[in-house]
C-alpha positions in Angstrom: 17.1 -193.8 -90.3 14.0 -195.2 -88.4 14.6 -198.2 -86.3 11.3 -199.7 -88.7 13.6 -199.8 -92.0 16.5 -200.8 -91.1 14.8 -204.0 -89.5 13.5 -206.5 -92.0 10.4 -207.9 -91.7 9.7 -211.3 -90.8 13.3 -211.6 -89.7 12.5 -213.6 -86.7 14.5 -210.8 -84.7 13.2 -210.0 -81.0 11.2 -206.8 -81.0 14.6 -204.6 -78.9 15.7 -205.1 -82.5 18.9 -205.6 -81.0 20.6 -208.8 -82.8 18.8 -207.4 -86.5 20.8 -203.6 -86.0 24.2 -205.7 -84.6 23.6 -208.2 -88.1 22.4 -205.4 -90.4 25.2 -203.1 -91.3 27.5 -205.2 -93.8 24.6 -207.2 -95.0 23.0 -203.3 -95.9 25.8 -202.1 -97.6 26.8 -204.9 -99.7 23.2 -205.0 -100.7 22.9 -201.6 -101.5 26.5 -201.3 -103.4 25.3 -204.4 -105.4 22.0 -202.9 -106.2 23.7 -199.4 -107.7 26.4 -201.0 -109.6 23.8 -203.9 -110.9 21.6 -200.8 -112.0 23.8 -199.0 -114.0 25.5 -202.0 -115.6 22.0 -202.7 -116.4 21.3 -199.4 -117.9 24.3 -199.8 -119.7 23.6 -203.2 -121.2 20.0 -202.3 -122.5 21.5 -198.9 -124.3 24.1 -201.2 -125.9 22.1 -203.6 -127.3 19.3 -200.6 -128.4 22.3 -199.6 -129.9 23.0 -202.7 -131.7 19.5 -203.8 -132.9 18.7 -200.4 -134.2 21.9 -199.1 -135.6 21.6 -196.2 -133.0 24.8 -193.8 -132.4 24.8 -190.8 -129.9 25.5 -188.6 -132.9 23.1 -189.4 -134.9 20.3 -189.1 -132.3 21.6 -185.9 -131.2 21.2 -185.0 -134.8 17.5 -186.3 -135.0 17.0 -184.1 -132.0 18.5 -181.0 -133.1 16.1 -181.3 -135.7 13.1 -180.8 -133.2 14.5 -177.6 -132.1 14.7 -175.5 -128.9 11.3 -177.5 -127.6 13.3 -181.0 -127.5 14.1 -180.7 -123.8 11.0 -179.0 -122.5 8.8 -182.0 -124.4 11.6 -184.7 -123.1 10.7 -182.9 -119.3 6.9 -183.8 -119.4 7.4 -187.1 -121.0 9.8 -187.8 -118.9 8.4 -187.2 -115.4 4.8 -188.3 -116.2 6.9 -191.7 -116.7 8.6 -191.5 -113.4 5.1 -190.7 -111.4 4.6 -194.1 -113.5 7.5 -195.6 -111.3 9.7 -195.7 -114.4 13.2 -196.1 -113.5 14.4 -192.9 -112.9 18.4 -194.4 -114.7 16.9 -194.8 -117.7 15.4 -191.9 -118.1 18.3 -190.2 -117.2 20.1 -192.4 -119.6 17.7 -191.5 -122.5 18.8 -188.0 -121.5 22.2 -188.2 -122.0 21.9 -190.0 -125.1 19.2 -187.6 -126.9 21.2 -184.3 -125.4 24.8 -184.7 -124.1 25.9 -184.6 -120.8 25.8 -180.4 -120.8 22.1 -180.4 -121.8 21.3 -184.2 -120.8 22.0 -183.2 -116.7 20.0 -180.3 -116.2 17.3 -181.3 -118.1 17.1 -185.0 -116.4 17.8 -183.3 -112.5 14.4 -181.1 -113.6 12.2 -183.9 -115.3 13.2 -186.1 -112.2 12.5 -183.7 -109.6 9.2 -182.5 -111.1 8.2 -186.2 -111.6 8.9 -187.0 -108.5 7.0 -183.4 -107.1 4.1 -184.1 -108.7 3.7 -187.8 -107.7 4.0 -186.7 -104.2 1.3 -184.3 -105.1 -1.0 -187.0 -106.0 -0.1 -189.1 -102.8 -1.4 -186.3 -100.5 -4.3 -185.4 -102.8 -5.4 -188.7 -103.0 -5.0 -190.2 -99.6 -2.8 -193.1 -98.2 -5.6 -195.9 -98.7 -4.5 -197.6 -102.4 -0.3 -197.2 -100.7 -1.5 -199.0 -97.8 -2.8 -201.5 -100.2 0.2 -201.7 -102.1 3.0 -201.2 -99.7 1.9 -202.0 -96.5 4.2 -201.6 -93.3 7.1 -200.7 -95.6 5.7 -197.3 -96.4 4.3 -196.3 -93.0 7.6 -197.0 -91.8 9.4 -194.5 -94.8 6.1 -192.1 -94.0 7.6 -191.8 -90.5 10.8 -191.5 -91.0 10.3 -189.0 -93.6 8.0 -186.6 -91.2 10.6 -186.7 -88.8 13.4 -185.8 -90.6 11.6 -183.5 -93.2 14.4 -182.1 -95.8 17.3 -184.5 -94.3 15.6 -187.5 -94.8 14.7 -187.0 -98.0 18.0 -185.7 -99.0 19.2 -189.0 -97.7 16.9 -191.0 -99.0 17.7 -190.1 -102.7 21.6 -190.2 -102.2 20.9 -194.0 -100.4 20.9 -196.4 -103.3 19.2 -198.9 -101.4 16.0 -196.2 -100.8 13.3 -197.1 -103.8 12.7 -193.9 -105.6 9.5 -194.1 -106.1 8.5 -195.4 -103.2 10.1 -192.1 -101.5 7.7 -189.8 -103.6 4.5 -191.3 -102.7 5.5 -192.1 -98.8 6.6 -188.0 -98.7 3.2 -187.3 -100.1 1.5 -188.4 -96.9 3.6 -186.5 -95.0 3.3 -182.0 -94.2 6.6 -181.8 -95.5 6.0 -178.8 -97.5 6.3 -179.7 -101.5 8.6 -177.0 -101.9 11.3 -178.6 -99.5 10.8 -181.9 -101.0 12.0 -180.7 -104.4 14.2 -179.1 -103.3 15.9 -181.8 -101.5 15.0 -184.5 -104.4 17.2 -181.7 -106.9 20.2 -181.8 -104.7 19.8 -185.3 -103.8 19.3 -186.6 -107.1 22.1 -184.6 -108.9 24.9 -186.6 -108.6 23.9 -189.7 -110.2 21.7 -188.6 -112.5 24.5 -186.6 -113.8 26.3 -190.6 -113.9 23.3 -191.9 -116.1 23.3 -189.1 -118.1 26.9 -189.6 -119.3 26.8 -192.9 -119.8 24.2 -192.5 -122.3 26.1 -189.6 -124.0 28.9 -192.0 -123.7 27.4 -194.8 -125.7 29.8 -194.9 -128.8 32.7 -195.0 -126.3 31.7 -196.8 -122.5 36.1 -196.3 -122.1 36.0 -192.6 -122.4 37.3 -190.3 -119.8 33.6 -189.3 -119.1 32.4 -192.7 -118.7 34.6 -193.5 -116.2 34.0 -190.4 -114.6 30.3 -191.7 -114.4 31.0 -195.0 -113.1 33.5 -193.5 -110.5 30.5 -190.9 -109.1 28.0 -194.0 -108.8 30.5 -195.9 -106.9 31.2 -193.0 -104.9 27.4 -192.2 -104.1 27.1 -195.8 -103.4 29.9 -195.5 -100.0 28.7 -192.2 -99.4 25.4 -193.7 -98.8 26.3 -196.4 -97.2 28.3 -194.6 -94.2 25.0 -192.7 -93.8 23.4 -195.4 -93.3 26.7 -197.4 -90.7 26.4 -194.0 -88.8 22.1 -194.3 -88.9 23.0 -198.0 -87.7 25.6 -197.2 -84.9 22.6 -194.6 -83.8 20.3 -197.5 -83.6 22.5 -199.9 -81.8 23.3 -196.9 -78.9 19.0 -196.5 -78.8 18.7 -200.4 -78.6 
């Protein structure tokens, strides 16, 4: 990763960066571990107290829904990713999947809802210019804008397996980039998989957070979680050879 994120701002580090990459590699990944976990025990908490106040059960929602018909998924998919252009979370959306579809269903059609969420907000960074990100995100996403042109498909691959990587954030920054839409779906779909596969079954899993598929779930966010973080101890080690 670019030397400009994995330095913080205003750290009152020397500009050789040197002391910020030697100090920034256990402070990173606890941060980033912390940040996954805290997410999904928060998506977890807020389905089972929805559950609680309105007498919901992942039966009978699945019930309501099979009452839509064949149309369910494709309407969840546009609600669903003109909320994440709208920076919405992309776990609880994913979360909302699971519950309304299963995990079978519920993955598929949350990888496609995030991915063309995502696609189309990136779409409306380039069209619209970087002027009102600049405004809104300063140095933090001219640093990701960089990073992301170098590294084209990798980078964004890594930046959606990386918990510590905003989501939305990476949309807009890849926006103002020439990586080709097509690649940056791509790589958002493959990147994105795994845990939105984790959401998804914890909200199919919301009668029974102990089931062999929960754990399953929690066990693939805890394993995305390391296998981001030695992408970015290896990024770091890179850094600290540069420095």
């Amino acid at each position: 990763m670019g030397r400009g994120l994995l330095r913080p701002e205003g750290s009152g580090v020397s500009n050789d960066g040197s002391e910020g990459v030697r100090d920034r590699p256990r402070r990173a990944q606890l941060v980033a571990l912390a940040r996954l976990l805290g997410l999904g025990a928060f998506v977890v908490a807020l389905f089972v107290v929805a559950a609680s106040v309105f007498g919901l059960s992942s039966e009978g929602v699945r019930d309501a829904v099979d009452g839509v018909g064949p149309l369910a998924p494709l309407v969840f998919v546009v609600v669903s990713a003109g909320l994440t252009v709208a920076c919405v979370p992309g776990p609880l959306l994913a979360g909302a999947s699971g519950l309304l579809f299963g995990t079978a269903l519920g993955t598929p059609t949350a990888i496609v809802a995030a991915t063309l969420g995502a696609t189309a907000a990136a779409f409306i960074s380039r069209r619209f210019g970087a002027s009102a990100l600049d405004d809104l995100s300063g140095r933090r996403i001219t640093a990701l804008q960089d990073w992301i042109a170098a590294r084209g498909f990798l980078a964004v691959l890594y930046a959606r397996i990386l918990p510590a990587v905003p989501y939305s954030l990476v949309n807009y920054a890849a926006g103002l980039t020439r990586v080709p839409l097509a690649v940056f779906a791509l790589a958002t779909a493959i990147g994105c998989a795994p845990r939105a596969f984790a959401y998804v079954a914890l909200g199919g899993s919301l009668d029974d957070l102990g089931s062999p598929e929960a754990i399953v779930a929690f066990s693939v966010l805890v394993a995305m979680a390391l296998v981001g973080l030695l992408f970015a101890a290896r990024d770091v080690r890179t850094a600290r050879r540069r420095a």
